[in-house]
Structure formats: structure tokens, C-alpha cells
C-alpha positions as CSV (number, residue, x, y, z in Angstrom):
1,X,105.2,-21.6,15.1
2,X,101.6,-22.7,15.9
3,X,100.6,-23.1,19.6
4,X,97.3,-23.6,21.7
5,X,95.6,-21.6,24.1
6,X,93.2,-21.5,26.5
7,X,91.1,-18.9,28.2
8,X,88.9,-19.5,30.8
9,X,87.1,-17.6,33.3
10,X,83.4,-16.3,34.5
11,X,81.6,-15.0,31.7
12,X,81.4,-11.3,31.2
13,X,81.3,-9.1,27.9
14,X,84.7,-8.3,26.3
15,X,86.7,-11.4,26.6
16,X,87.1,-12.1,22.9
17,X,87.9,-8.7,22.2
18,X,90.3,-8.4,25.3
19,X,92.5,-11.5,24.1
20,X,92.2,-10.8,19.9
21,X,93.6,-7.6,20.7
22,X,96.5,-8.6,22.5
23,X,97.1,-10.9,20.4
24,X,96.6,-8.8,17.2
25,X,99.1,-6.5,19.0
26,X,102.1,-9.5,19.0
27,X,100.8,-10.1,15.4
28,X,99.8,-13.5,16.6
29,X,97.3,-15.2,14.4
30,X,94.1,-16.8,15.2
31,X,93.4,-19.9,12.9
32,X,91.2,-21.5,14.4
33,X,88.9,-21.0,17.9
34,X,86.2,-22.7,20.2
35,X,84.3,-20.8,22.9
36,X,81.5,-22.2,24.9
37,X,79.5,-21.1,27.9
38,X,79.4,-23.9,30.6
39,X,77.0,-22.4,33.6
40,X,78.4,-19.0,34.1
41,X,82.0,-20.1,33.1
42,X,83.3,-19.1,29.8
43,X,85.9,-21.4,27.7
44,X,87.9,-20.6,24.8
45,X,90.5,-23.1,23.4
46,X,92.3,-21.2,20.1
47,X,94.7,-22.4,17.8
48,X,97.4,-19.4,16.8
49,X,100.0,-19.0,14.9
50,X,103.4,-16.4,15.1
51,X,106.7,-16.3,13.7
52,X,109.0,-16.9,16.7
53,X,111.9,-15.0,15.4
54,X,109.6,-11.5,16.0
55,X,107.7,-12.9,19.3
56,X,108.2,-15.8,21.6
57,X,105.9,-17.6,23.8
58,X,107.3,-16.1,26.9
59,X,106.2,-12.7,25.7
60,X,103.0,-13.9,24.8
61,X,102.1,-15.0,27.9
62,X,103.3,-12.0,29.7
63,X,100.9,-10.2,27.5
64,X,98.1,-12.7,28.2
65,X,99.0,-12.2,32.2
66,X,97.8,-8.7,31.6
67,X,94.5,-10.0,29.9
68,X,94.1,-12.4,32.9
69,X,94.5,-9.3,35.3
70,X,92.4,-7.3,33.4
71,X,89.7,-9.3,32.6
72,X,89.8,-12.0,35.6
73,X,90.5,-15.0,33.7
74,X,93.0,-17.8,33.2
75,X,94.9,-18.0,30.1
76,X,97.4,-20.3,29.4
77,X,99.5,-20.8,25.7
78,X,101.2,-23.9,25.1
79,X,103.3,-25.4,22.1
80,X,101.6,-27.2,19.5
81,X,104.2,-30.0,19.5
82,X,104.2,-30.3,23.3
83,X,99.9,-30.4,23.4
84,X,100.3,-33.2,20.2
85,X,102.7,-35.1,22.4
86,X,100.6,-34.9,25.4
87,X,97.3,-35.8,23.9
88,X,98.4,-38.3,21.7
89,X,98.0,-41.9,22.7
């Protein structure tokens, strides 16, 4: 299953780390990613993929709500097929 996520938050060393790990840890991959600085804000949009028979979205986002606490940020992952639907006019 492929989905989309974002990260956003102020900037501070360790983000990228702090969210590959976690998802390195659900065997999520990472095919593609964008990060920018805007001001002091950091943004990340990434584009992973997982096999949803081992790990579901829910769980993924649990484990991203522990990388938000951590790390003071807002992360939010989101099916491929639902972003495609929504952005597509």
C-alpha cells in the first residue's frame, strides 16, 4: 500500500532521523520525500510504501504520535488513493 505523509513543525536537528526511524522500525518504505524550510518552520511531505497485511495505517500513526510527542511536530499519514481523490480535479 503506498500512502502520504506529512511532517511539520519548527525546525530543530533530528527530525529526519526521528521519523525514518520509526518508520524503518514498521518496515515502512520511503520512496520518495520533500523537505523544505519556510522561516523557522520545517515541512516534509513523503511518499511510503508498506505491506498492509504486516502493518496498518492506524499503527503507523500511533507510532508517528510518539514522533510528534517527541519531537514537537505534526505528522499526519494518509492513503494514497484518498490524497489522489482529493487533489484531483
Amino acid at each position: 500500500m503506498f500512502a502520504i505523509m506529512t511532517v511539520t513543525g519548527v525546525d530543530h536537528t533530528g527530525i529526519i532521523a526521528a521519523v525514518s526511524t520509526a518508520l524503518a522500525e514498521l518496515d515502512v518504505n520511503i520512496h520518495n520525500v520533500s523537505q523544505t524550510l519556510m522561516g523557522e518552520y520545517f515541512t516534509m511531505i513523503l511518499h511510503v510504501a508498506f505491506d498492509e497485511k504486516a502493518v496498518d495505517m492506524g499503527t503507523i500513526q500511533e507510532k508517528m504520535t510518539e514522533v510528534e510527542k517527541q519531537e514537537k511536530l505534526v505528522i499526519r499519514i494518509q492513503s494514497q488513493a484518498i490524497f489522489d481523490a482529493m487533489n484531483i480535479i
